[in-house]
Every structure is written in structure tokens, then in C-alpha cells.
Backbone as JSON Lines, residues from 0, in Angstrom:
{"i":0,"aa":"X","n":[81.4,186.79,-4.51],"ca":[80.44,186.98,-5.59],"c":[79.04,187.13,-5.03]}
{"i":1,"aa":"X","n":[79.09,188.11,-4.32],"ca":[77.49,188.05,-3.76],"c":[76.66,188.72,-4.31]}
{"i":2,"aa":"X","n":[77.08,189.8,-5.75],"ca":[75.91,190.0,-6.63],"c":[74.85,189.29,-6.89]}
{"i":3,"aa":"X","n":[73.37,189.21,-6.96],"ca":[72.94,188.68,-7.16],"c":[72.37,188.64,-8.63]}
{"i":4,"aa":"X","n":[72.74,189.17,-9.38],"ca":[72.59,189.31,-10.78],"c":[73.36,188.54,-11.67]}
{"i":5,"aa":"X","n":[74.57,188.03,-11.21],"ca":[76.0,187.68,-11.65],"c":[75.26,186.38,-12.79]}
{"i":6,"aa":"X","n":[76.22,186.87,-13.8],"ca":[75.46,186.17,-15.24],"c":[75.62,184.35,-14.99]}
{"i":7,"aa":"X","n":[76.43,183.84,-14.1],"ca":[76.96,182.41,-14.12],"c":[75.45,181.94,-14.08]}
{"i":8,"aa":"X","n":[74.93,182.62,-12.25],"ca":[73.77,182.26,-11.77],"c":[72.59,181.98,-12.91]}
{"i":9,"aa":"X","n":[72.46,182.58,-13.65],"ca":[71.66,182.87,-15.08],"c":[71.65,181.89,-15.98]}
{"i":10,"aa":"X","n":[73.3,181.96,-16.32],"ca":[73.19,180.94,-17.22],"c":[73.3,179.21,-16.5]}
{"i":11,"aa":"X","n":[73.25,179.12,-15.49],"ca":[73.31,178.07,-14.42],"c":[71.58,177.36,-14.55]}
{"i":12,"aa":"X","n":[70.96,178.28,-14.41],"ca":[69.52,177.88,-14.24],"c":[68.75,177.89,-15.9]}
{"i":13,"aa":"X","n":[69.41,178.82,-16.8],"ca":[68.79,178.74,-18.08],"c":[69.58,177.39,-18.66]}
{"i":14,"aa":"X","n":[70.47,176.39,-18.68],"ca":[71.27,175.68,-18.79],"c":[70.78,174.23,-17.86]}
{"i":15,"aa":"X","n":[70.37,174.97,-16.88],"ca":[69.69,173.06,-16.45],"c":[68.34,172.9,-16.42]}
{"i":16,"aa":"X","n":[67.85,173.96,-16.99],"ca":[66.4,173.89,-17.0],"c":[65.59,174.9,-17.92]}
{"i":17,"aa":"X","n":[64.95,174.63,-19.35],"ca":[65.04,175.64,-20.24],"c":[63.59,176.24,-19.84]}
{"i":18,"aa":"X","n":[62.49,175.2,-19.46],"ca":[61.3,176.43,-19.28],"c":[60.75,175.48,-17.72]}
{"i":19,"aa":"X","n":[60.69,176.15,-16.89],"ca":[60.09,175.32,-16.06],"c":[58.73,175.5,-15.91]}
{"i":20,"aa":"X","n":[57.91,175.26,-15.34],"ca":[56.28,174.91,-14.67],"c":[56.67,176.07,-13.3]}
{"i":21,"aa":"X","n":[55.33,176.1,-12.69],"ca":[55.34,176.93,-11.4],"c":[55.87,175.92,-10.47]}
{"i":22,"aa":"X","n":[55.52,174.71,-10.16],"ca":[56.68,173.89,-9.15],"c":[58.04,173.91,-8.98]}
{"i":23,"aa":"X","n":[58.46,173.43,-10.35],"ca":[59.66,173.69,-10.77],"c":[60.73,175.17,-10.44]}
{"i":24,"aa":"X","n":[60.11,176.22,-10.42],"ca":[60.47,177.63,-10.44],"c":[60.11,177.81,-8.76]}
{"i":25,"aa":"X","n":[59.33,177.41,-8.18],"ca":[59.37,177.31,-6.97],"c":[60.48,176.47,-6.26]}
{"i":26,"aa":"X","n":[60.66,175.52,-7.0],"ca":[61.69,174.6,-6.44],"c":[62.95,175.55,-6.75]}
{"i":27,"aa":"X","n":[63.19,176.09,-7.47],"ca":[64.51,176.65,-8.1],"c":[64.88,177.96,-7.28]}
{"i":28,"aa":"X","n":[63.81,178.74,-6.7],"ca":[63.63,179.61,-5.64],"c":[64.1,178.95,-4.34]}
{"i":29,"aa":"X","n":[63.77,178.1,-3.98],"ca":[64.08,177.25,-2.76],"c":[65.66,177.09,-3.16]}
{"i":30,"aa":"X","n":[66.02,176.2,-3.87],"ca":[67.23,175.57,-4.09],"c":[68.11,177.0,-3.78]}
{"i":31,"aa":"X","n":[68.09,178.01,-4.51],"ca":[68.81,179.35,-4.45],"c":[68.95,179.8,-3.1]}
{"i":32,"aa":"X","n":[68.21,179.86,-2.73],"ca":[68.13,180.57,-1.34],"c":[68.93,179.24,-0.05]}
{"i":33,"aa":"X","n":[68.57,177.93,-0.34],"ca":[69.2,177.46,0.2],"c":[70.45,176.48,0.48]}
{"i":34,"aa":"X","n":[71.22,176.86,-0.72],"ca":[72.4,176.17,-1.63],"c":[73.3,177.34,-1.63]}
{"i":35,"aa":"X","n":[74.69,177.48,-1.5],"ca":[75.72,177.89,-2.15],"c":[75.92,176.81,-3.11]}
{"i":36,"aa":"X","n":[76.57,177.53,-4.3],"ca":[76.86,177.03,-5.22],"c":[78.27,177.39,-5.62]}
{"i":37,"aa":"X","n":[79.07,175.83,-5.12],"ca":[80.21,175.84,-5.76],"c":[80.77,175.74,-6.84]}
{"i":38,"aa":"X","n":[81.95,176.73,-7.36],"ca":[81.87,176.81,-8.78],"c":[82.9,175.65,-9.07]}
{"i":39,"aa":"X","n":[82.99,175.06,-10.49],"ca":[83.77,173.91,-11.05],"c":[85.41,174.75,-11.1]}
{"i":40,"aa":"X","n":[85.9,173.4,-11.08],"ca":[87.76,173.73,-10.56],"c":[88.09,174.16,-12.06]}
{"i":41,"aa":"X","n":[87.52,173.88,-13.32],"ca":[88.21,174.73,-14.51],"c":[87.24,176.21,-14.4]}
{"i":42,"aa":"X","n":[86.16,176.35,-13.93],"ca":[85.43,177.47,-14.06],"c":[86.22,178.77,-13.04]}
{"i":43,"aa":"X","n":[87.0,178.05,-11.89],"ca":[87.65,178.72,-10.97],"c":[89.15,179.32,-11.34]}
{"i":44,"aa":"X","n":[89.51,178.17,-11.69],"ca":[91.08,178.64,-12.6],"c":[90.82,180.13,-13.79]}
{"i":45,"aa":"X","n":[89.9,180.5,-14.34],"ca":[89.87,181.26,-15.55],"c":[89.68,182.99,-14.69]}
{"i":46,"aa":"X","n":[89.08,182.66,-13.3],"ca":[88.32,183.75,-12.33],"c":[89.75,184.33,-11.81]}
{"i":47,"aa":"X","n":[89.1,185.64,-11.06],"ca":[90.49,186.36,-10.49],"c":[90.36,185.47,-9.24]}
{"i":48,"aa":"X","n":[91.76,185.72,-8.5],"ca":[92.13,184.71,-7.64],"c":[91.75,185.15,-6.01]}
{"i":49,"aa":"X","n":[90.57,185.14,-5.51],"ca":[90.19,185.4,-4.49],"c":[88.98,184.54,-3.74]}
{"i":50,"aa":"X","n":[88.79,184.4,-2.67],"ca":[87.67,183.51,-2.34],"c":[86.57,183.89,-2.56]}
{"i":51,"aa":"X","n":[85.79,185.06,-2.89],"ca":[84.6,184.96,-3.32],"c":[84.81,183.98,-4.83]}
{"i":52,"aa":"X","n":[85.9,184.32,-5.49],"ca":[85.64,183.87,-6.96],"c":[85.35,182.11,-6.88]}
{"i":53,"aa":"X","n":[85.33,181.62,-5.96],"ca":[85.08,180.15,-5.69],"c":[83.81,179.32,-5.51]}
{"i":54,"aa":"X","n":[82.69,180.28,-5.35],"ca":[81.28,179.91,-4.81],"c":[80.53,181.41,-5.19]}
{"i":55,"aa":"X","n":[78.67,180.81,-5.59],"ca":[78.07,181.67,-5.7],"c":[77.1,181.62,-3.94]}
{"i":56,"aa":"X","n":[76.8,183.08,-2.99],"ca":[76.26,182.54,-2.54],"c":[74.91,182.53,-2.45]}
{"i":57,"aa":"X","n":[74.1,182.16,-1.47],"ca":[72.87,181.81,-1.45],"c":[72.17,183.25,-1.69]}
{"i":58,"aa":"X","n":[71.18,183.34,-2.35],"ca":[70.43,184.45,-2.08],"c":[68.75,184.28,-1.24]}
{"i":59,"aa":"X","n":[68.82,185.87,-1.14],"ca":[67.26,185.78,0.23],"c":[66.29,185.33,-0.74]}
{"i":60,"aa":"X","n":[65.01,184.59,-0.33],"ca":[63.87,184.47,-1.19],"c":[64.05,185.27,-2.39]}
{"i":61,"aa":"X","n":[63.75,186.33,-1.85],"ca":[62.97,188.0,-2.64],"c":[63.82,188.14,-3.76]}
{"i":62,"aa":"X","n":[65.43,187.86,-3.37],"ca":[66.37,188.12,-4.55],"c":[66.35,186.73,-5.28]}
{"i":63,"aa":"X","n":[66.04,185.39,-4.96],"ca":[65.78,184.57,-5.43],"c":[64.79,183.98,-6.68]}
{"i":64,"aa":"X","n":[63.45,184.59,-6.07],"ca":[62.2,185.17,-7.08],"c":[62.59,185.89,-7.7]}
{"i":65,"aa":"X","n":[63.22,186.7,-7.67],"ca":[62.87,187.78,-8.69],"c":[64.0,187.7,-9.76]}
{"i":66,"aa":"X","n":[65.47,186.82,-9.33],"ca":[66.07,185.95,-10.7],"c":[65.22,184.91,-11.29]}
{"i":67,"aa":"X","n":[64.67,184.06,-11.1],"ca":[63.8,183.12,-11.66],"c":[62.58,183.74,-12.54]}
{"i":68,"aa":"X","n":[62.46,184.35,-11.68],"ca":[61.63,185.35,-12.56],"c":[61.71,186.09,-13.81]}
{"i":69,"aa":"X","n":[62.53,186.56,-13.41],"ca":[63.31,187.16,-15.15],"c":[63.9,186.41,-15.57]}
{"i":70,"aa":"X","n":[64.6,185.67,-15.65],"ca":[65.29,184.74,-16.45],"c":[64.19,183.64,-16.71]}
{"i":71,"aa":"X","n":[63.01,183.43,-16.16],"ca":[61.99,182.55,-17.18],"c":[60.54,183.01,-17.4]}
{"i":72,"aa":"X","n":[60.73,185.1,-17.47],"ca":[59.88,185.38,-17.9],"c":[58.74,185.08,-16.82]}
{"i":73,"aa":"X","n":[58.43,185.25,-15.56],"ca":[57.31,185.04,-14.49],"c":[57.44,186.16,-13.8]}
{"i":74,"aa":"X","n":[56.11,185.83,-13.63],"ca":[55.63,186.99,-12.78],"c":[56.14,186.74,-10.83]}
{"i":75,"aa":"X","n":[57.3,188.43,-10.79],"ca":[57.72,187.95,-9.22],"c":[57.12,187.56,-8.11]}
{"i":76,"aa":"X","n":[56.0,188.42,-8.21],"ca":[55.33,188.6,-6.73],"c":[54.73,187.15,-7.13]}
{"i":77,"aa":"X","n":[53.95,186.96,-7.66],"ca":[53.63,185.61,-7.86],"c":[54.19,184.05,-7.27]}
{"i":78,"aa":"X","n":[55.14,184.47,-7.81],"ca":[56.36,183.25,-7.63],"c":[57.12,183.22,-6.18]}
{"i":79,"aa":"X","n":[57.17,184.45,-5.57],"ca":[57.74,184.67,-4.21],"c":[56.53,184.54,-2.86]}
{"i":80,"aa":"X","n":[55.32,184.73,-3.43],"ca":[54.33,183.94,-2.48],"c":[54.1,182.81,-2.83]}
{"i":81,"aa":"X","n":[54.19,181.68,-4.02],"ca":[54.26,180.58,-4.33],"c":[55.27,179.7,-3.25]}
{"i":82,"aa":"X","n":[55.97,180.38,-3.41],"ca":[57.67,179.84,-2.65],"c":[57.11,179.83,-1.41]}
{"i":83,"aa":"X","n":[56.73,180.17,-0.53],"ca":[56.14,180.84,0.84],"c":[55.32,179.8,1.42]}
{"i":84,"aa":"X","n":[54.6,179.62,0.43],"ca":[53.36,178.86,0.4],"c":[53.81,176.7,0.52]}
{"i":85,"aa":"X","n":[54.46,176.72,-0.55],"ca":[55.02,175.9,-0.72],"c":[56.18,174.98,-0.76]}
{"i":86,"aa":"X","n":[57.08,176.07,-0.24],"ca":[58.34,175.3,-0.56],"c":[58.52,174.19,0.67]}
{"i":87,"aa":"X","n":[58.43,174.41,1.89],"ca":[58.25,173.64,3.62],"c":[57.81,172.01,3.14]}
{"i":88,"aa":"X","n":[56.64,171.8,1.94],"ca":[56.23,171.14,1.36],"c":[56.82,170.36,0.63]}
{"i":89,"aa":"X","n":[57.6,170.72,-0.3],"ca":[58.61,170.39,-1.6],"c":[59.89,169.93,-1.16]}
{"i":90,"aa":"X","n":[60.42,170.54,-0.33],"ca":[61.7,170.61,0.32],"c":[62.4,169.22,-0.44]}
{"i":91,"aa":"X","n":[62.21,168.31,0.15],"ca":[62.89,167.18,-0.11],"c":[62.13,165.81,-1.52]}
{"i":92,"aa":"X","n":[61.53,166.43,-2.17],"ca":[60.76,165.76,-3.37],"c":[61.51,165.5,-4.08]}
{"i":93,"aa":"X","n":[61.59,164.12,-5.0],"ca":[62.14,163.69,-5.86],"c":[62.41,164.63,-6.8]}
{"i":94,"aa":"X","n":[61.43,165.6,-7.39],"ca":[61.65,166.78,-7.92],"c":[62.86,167.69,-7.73]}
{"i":95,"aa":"X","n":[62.54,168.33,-6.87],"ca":[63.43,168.86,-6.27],"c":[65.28,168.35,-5.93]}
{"i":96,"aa":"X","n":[64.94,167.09,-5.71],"ca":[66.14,166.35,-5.94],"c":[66.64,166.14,-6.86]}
{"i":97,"aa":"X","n":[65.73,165.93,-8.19],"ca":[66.72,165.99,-9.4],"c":[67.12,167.65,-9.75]}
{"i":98,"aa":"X","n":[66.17,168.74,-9.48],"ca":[66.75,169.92,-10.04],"c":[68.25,170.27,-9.24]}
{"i":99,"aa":"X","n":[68.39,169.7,-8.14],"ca":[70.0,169.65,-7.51],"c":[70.78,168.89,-8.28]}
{"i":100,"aa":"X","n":[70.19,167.58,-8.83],"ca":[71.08,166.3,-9.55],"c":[71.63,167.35,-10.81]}
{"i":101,"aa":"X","n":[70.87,168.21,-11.34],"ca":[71.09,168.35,-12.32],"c":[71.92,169.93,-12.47]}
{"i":102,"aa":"X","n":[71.85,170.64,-11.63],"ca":[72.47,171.45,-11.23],"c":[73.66,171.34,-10.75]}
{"i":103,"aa":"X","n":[73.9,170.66,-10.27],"ca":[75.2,169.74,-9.52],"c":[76.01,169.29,-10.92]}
{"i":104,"aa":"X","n":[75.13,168.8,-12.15],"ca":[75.89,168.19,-13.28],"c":[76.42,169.3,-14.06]}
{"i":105,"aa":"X","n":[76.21,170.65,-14.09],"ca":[76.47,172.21,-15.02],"c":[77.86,171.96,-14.85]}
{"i":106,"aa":"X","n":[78.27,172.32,-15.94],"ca":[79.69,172.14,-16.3],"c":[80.39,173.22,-15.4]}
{"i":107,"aa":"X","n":[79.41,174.31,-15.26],"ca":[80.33,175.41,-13.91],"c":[79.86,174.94,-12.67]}
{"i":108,"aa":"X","n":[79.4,173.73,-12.56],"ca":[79.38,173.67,-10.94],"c":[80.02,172.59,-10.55]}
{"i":109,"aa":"X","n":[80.95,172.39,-9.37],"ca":[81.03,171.55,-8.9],"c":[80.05,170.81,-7.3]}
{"i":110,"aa":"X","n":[79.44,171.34,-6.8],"ca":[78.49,170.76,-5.95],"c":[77.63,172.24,-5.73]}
{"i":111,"aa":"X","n":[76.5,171.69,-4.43],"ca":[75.99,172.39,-4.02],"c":[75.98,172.6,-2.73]}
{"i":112,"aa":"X","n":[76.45,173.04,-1.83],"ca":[76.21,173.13,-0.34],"c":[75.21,173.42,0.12]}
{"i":113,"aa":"X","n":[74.23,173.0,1.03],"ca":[73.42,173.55,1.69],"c":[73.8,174.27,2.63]}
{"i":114,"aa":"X","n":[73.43,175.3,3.17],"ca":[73.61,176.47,3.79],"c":[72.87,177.22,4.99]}
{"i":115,"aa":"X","n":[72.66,176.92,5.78],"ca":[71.98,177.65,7.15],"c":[71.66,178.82,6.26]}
{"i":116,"aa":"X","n":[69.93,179.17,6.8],"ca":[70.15,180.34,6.57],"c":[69.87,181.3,8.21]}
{"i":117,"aa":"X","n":[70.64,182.31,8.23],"ca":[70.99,183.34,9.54],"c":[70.27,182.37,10.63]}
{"i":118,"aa":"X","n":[71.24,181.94,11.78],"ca":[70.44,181.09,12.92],"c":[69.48,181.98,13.91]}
């Protein structure tokens, strides 16, 4: 599932978080880019039967921003030098920790992996 458009992702983030702040949406940029997101074992059973259908994966910044972006109405470029700027910062904030807590709780997810990105 490496579309990055794929509606789960969408309704994943409109579902654990209905309007966020610019931190927040920065944080949610971060989290994307550096999380696969495993999907829940009834969300997997209903999918065709192949290993992408098991996990969403991580996307680059750029494709990262620019879902957050549309799906909460922000401006991209904005939000993708926000991320840039800030995320090195945020990384590990209580904040940030709950938008995983709570992402982690979506009825289509079962965890989140963190993910190397390209060594």
C-alpha cells in the first residue's frame, strides 16, 4: 500500500485528530514520515490477501505535508518548512507521544513501527 493518498491514511488522521494547531500538524508530518503503520487484525481480514495489505508505509516529508495538508485544510509549503524547522525539536515531546498514543488507539491500527528512514 504505498499510495500515498490511500483513504485509511485520511481517515486515520481525520479520526484521531479533528483540527490540529501548527505543532500538532507538524508533529503528524513527523509521525508519517517516520512510522509505518500497522493495520488492525479485523481491518486486515476484510483486505485482499497480500503483504502490502498489512501496513501503511511511511511516507517522504513532502508526501507527508502535503496529506496533512489537505486533509486539515493548510497551507503545504508552509507546513513542510515548519516540519524542517522543527520537528529534530519535537521528536520525542509528550505531545507528540500522545498523537502516537492515540493513533496507535484507531480502530484500524494496530501499532506503529518506527522505521529507518534510507541509511
Amino acid at each position: 500500500m504505498a499510495d500515498e493518498s490511500h483513504p485509511l491514511r485520511e481517515t486515520i488522521l481525520r479520526e484521531t485528530l479533528a483540527k490540529p494547531g501548527s505543532q500538532e500538524a507538524v508533529a503528524l508530518v513527523g509521525i508519517l514520515y517516520e512510522n509505518r503503520i500497522v493495520l488492525s487484525k479485523t481491518l486486515r481480514r476484510s483486505l485482499p490477501r497480500h503483504p502490502a495489505a498489512m501496513h501503511l508505509d511511511p511516507l517522504e516529508p513532502q508526501s507527508a505535508a502535503e496529506l496533512v495538508a489537505r486533509v486539515y485544510g493548510m497551507d503545504e509549503d508552509d507546513l513542510f518548512l515548519a516540519f524542517h524547522r522543527q520537528w529534530a525539536a519535537m521528536r520525542d515531546t509528550p505531545m507528540v507521544l500522545g498523537l502516537v498514543a492515540g493513533m496507535q488507539s484507531h480502530q484500524h491500527v494496530n501499532r506503529l513501527e518506527p522505521w529507518a528512514a534510507t541509511p
